[in-house]
VMD Tcl script that draws the C-alpha trace (Angstrom):
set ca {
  {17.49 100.92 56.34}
  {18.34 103.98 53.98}
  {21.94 103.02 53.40}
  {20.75 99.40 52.70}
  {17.98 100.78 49.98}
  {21.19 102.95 48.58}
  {23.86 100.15 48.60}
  {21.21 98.15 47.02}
  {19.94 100.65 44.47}
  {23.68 101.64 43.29}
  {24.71 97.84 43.25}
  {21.47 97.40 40.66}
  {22.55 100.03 38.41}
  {26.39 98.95 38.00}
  {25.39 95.92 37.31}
  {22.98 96.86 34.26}
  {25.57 99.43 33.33}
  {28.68 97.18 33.53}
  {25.69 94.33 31.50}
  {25.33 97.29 28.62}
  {29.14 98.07 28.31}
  {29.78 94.01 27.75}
  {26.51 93.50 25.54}
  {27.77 96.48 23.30}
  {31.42 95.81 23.74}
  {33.14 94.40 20.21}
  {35.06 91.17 20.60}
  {36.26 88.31 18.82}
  {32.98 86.78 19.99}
  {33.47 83.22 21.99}
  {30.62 81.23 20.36}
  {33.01 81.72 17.04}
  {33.53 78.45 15.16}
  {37.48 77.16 14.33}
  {38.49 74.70 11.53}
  {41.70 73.29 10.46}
  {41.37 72.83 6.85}
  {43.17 69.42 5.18}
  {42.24 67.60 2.26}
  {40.05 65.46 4.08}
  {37.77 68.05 4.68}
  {38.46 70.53 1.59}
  {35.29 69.23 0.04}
  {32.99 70.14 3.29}
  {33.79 73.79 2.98}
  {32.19 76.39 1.00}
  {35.17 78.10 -0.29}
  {37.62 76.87 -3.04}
  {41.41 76.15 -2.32}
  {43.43 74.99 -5.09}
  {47.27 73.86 -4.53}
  {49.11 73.25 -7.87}
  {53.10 72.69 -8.42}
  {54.52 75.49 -10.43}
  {55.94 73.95 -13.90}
  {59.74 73.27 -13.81}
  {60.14 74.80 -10.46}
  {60.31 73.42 -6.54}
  {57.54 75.99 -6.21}
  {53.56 75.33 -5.49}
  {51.06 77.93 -6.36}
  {47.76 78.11 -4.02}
  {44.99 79.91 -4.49}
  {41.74 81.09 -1.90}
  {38.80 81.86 -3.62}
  {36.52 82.67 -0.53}
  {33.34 85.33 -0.92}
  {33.73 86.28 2.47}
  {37.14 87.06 2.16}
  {37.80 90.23 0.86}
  {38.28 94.53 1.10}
  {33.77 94.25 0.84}
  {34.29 97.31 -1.39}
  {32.30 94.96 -4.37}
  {29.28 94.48 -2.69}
  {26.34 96.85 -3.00}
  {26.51 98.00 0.39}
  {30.46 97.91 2.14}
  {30.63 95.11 4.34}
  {33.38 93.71 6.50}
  {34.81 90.22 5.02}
  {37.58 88.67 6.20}
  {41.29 88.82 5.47}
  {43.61 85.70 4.75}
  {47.47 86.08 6.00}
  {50.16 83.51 5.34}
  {51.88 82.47 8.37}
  {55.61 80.70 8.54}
  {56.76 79.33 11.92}
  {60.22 78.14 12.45}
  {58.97 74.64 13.00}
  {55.52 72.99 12.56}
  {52.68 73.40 14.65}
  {51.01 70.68 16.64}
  {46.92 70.86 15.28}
  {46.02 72.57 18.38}
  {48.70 75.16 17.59}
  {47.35 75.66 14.10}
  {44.18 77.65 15.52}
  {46.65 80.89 15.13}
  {43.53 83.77 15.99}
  {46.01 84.47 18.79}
  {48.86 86.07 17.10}
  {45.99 88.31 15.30}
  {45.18 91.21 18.50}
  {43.18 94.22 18.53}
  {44.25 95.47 14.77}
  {47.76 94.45 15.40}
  {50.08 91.60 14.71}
  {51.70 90.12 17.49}
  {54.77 87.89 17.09}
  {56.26 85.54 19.20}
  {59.49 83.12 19.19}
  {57.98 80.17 17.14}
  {56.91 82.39 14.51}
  {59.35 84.02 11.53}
  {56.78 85.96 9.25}
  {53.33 87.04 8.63}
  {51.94 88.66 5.78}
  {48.64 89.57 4.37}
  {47.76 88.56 1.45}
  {46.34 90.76 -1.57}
  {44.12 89.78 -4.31}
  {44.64 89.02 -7.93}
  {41.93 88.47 -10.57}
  {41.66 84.99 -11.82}
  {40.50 83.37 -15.73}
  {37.18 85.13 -15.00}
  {38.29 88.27 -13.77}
  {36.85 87.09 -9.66}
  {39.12 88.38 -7.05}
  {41.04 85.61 -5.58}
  {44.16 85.35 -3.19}
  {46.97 83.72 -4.43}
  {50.54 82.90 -3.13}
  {53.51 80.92 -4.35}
  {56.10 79.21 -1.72}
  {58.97 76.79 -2.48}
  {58.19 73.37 -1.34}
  {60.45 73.73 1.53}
  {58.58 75.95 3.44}
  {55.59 73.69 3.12}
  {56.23 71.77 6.52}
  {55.85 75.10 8.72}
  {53.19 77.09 6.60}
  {49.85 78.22 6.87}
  {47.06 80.27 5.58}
  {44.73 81.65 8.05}
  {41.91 83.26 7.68}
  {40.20 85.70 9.70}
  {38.83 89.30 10.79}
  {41.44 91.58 11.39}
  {39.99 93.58 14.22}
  {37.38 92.86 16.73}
  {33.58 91.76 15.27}
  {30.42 91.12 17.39}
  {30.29 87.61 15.61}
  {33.27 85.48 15.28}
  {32.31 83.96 12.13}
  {34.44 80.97 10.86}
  {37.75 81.26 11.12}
  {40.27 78.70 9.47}
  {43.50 77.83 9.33}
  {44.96 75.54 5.72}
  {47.51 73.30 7.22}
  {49.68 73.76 3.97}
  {52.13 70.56 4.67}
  {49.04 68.19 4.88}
  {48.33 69.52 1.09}
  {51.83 69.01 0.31}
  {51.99 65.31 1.91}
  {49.17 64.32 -0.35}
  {50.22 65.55 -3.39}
  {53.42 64.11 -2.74}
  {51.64 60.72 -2.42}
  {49.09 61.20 -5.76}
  {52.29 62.11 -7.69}
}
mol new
graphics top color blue
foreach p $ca { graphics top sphere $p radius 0.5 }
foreach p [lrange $ca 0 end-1] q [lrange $ca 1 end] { graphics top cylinder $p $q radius 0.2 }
display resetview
């Protein structure tokens, strides 16, 4: 009757220990929401993405402006924001591809055979001197490119994360022009 009180006393205390560790424990939290941004649904969002041609050039300019994307270093008290990458795969990705939080691990990249190159992307300080990210491609690597956007190391809430299906931007201005 002792060993069963034991068994069932040690049993009760893993189990609210092993509870605590996973309560406490950071990671890219599951209830996290996921959007694919296109421009059918640029206007729902609360963050401003322009994409403009460059002038005499093959080139397109595009430009995040996001307030919870950033180093946090401007607000009163240092926060964590999020960080925005551009991401070039050899070939493009279906839409249920595009959700790319999983080549973004623990604080590290990780690569695999579909994509060719990830960068972060730094900030630049627009007409009115607001920190915005900015990068210029040539149109042809508009059919496999992508801007995601996301923490960079594991949070206790996922946040949105997004991904800007660049060739879908490209395909309508292509069509308005």
């Amino acid at each position: 009757m002792l060993n069963k009180v034991v068994i069932i006393s040690t049993s009760t205390v893993l189990i609210a220990l092993l509870s605590l560790f996973f309560i406490s424990h950071n990671s890219y939290a599951g209830w996290s929401a996921y959007s694919r941004i296109t421009p059918e649904n640029i206007h729902e969002q609360r963050f401003k993405f322009t994409f403009n041609k460059v002038k005499f050039s093959k080139q397109f300019k595009l430009t995040l402006d996001d307030h919870y994307v950033g180093n946090g270093k401007e607000e009163e008290f240092s926060i964590l924001k999020k960080s925005a990458w551009i991401v070039l795969t050899k070939e493009p990705l279906n839409i249920a591809e595009q959700n790319l939080h999983r080549y973004f691990g623990d604080s590290s990249i990780i690569y695999d055979s579909e994509v060719l190159f990830i960068s972060k992307l730094g900030y630049t300080q627009d007409s009115s001197n607001k920190n915005v990210l900015e990068v210029v491609l040539d149109k042809t690597q508009l059919s496999s490119a992508y801007i995601y956007v996301g923490y960079d190391r594991p949070v206790n809430d996922g946040g949105l994360r997004y991904t800007i299906d660049l060739k879908t931007f490209y395909m309508d201005y292509i069509s308005k022009n």
